[in-house]
N, C-alpha and C positions, 0 to 999 in steps of 0.2 A: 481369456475368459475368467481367470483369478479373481479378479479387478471387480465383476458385478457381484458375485458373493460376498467379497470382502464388504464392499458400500453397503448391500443390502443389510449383511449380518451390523455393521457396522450402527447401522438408520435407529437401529433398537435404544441406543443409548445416549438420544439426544431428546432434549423437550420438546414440549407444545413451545410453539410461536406466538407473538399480539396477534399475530390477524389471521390465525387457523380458523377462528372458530366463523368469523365473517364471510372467509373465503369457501368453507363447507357450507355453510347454509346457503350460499351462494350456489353454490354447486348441487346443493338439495333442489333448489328453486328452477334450476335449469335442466336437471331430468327428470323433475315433475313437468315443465314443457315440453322434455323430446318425448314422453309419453301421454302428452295432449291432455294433461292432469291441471297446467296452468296455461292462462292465455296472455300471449303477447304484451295486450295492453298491460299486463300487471308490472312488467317492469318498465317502469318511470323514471324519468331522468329524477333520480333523487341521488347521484353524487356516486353512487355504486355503478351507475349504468353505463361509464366506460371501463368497466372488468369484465373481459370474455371469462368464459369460465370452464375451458376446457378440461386442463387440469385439476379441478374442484368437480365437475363432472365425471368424469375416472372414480375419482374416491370415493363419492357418493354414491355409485356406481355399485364398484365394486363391495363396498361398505355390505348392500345388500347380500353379498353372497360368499364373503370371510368375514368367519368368527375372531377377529381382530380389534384389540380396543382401538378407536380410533384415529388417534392421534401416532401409532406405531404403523397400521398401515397406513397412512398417508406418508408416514416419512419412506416406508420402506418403496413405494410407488416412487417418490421424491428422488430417491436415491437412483432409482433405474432410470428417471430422465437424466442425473448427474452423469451417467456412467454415458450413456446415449453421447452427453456433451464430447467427454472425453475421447469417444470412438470419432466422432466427426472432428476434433481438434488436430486427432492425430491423423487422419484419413486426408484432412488437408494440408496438413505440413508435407505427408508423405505425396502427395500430389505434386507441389509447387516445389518441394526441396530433394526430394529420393524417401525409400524408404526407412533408411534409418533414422531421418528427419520424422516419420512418421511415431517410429517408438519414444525417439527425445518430447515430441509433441506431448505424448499417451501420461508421460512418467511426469514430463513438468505441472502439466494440469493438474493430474491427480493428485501429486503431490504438493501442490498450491492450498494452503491450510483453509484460507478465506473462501476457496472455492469446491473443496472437500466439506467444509462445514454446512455450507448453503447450499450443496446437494442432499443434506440430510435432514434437513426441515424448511427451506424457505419455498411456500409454493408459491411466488409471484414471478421472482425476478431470475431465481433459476431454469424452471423451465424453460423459460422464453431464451436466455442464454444457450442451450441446449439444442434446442427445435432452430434458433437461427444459424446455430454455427452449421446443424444440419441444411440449412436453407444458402448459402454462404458457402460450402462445398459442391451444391450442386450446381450453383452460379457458376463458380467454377469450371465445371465441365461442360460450358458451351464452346459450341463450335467456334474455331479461327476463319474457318470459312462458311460462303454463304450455304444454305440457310440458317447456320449461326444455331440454332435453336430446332433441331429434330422433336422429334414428337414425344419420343420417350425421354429426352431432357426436361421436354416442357412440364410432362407429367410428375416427373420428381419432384420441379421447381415448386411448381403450383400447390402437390400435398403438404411440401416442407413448409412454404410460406404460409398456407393453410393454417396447418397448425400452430407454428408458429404467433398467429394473428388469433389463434385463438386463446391463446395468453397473454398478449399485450399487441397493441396496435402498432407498439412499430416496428412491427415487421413491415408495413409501408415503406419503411426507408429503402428496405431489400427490395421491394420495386424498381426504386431510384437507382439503386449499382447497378442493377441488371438493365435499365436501360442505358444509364453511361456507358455500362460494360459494350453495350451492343452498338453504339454510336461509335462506340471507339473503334470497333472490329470494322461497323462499314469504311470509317475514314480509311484506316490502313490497308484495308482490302479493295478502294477505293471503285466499289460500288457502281456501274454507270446507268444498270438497265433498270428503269422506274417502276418494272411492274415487280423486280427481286426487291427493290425500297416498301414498295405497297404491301407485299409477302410477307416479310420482314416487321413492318410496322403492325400489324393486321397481326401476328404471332403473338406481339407485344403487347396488343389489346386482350387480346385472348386469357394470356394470361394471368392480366389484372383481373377481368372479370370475374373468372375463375377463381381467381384467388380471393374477392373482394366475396365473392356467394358462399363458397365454402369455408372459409376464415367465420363466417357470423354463424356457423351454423348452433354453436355453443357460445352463442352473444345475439339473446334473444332482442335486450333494445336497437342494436346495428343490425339485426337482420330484417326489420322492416323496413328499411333503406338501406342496402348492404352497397351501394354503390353511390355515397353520400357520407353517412353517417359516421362509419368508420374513419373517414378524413377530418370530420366536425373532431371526433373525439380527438384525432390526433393532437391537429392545433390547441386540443382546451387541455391536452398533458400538462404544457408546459406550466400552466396557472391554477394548479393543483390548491385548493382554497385552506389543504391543512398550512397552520404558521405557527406551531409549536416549538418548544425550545430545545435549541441545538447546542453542542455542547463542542468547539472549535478550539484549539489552540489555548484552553486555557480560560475562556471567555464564553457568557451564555450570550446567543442570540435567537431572535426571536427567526424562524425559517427566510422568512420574507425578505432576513437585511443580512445574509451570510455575505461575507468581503467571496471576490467574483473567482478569485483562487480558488473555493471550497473544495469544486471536483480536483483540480488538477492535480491540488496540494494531497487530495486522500488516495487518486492514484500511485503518489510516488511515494508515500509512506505504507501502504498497505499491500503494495509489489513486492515481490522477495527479489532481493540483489541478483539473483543469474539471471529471473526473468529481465529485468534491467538493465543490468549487463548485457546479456543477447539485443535485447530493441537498439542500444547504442550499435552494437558491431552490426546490425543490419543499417544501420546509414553507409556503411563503405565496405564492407567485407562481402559486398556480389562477385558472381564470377563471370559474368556476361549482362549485355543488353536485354537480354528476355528476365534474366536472373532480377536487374535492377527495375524493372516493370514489373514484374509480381510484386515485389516489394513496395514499391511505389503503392498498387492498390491496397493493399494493406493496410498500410499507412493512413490513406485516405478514412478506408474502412473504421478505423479507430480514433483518428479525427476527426472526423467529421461530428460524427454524436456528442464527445464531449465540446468542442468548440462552439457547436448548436447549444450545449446546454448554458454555457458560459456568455455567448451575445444575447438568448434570449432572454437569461435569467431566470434559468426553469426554478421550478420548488424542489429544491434536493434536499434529504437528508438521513440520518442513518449511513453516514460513510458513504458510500460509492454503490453502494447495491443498485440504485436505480439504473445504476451504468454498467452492470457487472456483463451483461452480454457482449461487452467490447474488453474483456479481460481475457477470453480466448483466441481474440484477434491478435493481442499483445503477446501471448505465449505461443502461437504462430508465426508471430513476427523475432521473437527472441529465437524459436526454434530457427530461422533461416540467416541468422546472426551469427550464431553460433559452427552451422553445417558448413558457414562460407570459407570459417578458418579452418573446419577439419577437412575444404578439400584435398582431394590429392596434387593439387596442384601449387597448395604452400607448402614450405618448409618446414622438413619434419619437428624443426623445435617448433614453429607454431600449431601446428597439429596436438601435441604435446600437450602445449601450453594453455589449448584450448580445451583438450578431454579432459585436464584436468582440472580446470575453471569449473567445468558442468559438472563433472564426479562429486568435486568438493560443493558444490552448491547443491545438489540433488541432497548429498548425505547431511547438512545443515539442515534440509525442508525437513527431511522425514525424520530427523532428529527431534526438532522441533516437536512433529505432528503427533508422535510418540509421547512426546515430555506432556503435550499441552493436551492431549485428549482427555474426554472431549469437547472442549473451550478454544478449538484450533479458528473459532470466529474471532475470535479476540484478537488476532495478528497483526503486528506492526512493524517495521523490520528494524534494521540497527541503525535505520539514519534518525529516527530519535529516543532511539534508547531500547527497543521493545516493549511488552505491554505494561510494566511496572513503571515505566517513563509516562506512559500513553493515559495511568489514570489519571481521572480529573482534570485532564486536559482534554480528553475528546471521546467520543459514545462510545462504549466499549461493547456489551453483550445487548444490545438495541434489542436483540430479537425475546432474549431473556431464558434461552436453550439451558443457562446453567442452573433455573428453579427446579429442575429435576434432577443433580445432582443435592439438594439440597431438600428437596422433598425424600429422598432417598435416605440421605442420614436421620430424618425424622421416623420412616417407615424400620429402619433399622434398630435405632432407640426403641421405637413400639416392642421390637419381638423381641430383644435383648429382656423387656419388664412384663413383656405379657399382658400388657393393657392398652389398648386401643387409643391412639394419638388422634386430638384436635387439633388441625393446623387451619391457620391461614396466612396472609400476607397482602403483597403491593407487587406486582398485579393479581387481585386476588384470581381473576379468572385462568392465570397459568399457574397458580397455584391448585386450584378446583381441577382443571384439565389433565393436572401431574398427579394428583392425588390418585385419580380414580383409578389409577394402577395397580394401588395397593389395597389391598384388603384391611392390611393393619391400621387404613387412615381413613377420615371421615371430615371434610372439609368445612366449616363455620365460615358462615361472613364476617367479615372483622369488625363490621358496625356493632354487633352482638354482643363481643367483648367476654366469648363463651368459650377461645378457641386456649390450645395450652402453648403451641409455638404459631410467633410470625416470622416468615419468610419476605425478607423486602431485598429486591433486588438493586445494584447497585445502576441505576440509572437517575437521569437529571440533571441540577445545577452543579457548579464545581463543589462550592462548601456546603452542601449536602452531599456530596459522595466523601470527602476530608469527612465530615462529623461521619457520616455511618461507617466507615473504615476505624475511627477511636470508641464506637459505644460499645460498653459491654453485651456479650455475646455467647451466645451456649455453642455457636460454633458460625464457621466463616468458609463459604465456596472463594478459593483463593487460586491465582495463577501460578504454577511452580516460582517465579521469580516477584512473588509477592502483593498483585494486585490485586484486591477484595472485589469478586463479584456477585456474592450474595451473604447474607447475613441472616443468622436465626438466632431471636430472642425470645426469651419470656415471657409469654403473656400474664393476664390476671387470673385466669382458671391452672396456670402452672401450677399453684401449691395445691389444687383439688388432686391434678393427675401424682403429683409427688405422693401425698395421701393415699389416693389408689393404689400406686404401687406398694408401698408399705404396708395395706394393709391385705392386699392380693385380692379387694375383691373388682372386679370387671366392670365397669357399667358403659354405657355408650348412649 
């Protein structure tokens, strides 16, 4: 119970996101419909209309009734679905592997910098990471025999997938394992009386349905065909109409023409070595036939989505977030990697050899997470070089979490002189969003040319991040080991505020 305090207290000291503010009015717009305030037809397939909006409903929600600026409780929300993730990460390692495999699960997650960071502001791609793995455990606990699927399983299944689906649609896939899964139990159980098949399949149905009604219920455009639409939207995932520039290996590309490596190559860079280490020793370190079948689905489980995204050639970018719900399959799969050498059935130097593989790797993460707070999004591990290797070679803080470290040194220079800071920047709107924290700050559009510092964050082409790493600078959000991820400079109204201070009089 440590664990959700820490996240919580933790959520306070991270920024607004690009698409907070989208995804709130998103989520305004959809509990103005569950209180019959908007009507149906108002959401129109206008490009938005395949994002459920569960989790933007919450906030909006709640928004009404804590006196909290915005953008702090949504993180702090954000963070309780991270922590959610973590407890079902571990609940299923400890399922498939014993319970200590349960605590390795709890500690690797959390300690995973890329997945601590994105519990703390990302509300698209976390939640849904979160809500499936909860959905994904209770797959899990179906039955080996018939009827496979009890009543109070189904009911788990259904809420998990629910929800789930109401942050991103593919929780559909978690349909597809649960029917494999259940194809596979009759083969082995080998099945013969047609009316337990009809049962059986009939349970199956049920719980699409269910899942498919209640999944829309905060996705007002799919819920006027919840049993349609949702499928429409899945297949039109993959052809995501943004083609914005990515920033790969060193090289800009346009989204639409990333080389077909793009996922695979940011999984295995943006993994930490034990998680890695473990996924390798789970190819041969089982200790039985049922041991090397869990494993097996697993596998599938975290194959399957990237390989889907790679033949169809989804619109990915921003690193691996799109995929990040298959990154606590992967430290599932490391946790049962790892447990196989500390049975008791190996050699006590490999037991050994192995707690202290994970020891030294756990103390590395949190080393890290400690150093780099908190810009623990920025993570890269040592196959090429970490993040000071990583700039201008590939998108570093996409989400742009470090303008509030940076708007903070500005809010701090205000109270050090006593005079009310003009800021703005690139993206001015996470600039506006972070500001309005501070009393001492007051936000200017930058078209204006009124403000006294700009805040430009380190995003885009390669030799635009080169040049804004060498311009001079009134100060620089930097990584311990030296990558530049935000820059504040001088505006044209900076010798007004120099004057103001000097002369001590105030004006705003």
């Amino acid at each position: 119970m440590v664990l959700l305090p820490l996240m919580v207290v933790s959520s306070f000291d991270f920024g607004a996101t690009y698409d907070e503010r989208f995804r709130h009015r998103n989520g305004e717009n959809v509990w103005m419909f569950l209180r019959g305030l908007r009507a149906r037809s108002e959401f129109a397939e206008t490009g938005g209309h395949v994002y459920p909006g569960f989790f933007d409903t919450i906030c909006a929600a709640v928004e009404t009734w804590v006196p909290l600026d915005r953008y702090v409780l949504r993180h702090v929300i954000n963070a309780v679905f991270g922590w959610i993730g973590v407890v079902y990460c571990g609940r299923l390692a400890g399922r498939l592997f014993g319970a200590w495999a349960g605590v390795l699960g709890v500690a690797l997650l959390a300690a995973s910098p890329r997945y601590f960071a994105d519990a703390m502001n990302n509300p698209k791609d976390l939640p849904f990471a979160a809500l499936s793995m909860a959905a994904l455990y209770y797959i899990s606990t179906v039955s080996p025999k018939w009827p496979f699927i009890p009543f109070s399983t189904a009911v788990k299944i259904v809420l998990a997938l629910a929800l789930a689906m109401g942050i991103r649609v593919g929780a559909v896939l978690y349909l597809g394992y649960l029917g494999l899964l259940i194809v596979g139990l009759v083969v082995l159980e080998r099945v013969p009386d047609w009316r337990r098949l009809l049962d059986t399949t009939a349970r199956l149905l049920a719980i699409t349905v269910a899942m498919l009604i209640l999944g829309t219920v905060f996705w007002p455009w799919a819920g006027g065909s919840p049993l349609t639409r949702p499928f429409q939207a899945m297949l039109g995932a993959a052809e995501a109409p943004w083609n914005g520039l990515v920033l790969f290996q060193g090289h800009d590309y346009q989204a639409a023409e990333l080389p077909w490596y793009y996922a695979p190559w940011w999984v295995l860079i943006s993994t930490p070595p034990v998680v890695l280490l473990g996924v390798a020793l789970s190819l041969w370190s089982y200790t039985s036939r049922a041991d090397a079948l869990r494993r097996a689905g697993l596998w599938f489980v975290f194959l399957f989505p990237l390989i889907t995204a790679v033949v169809m050639d989804s619109t990915l970018y921003d690193g691996i977030r799109h995929l990040l719900f298959i990154y606590p399959v992967l430290v599932v799969l490391a946790v049962g990697g790892w447990t196989g050498l500390l049975s008791s059935t190996r050699p006590a130097w490999v037991r050994a050899g192995a707690a202290t593989g994970v020891a030294v790797g756990l103390v590395t993460l949190l080393a890290f997470d400690l150093r780099f707070y908190p810009n623990l999004g920025v993570y890269f591990n040592s196959l090429i070089g970490g993040p000071r290797a990583a700039f201008a070679a590939y998108d570093m803080d996409y989400w742009g979490n470090c303008v509030l470290q940076a708007v903070e040194w500005t809010a701090q220079t205000a109270r050090s002189s006593g005079v009310p800071v003009s800021v703005s920047g690139n993206p001015a709107h996470l600039v506006q969003d972070d500001a309005a924290r501070f009393r001492e700050l007051y936000f200017t559009p930058p078209q204006r040319n009124r403000h006294y510092f700009h805040i430009r964050l380190a995003r885009g082409p390669a030799a635009s991040l080169r040049e804004l790493a060498q311009e001079p600078a009134v100060h620089q959000v930097r990584t311990p080991d030296g990558a530049v991820l935000c820059s504040i400079t001088p505006e044209p109204a900076f010798d007004e505020w120099v004057a103001l201070r000097g002369s001590g009089r105030i004006t705003r």
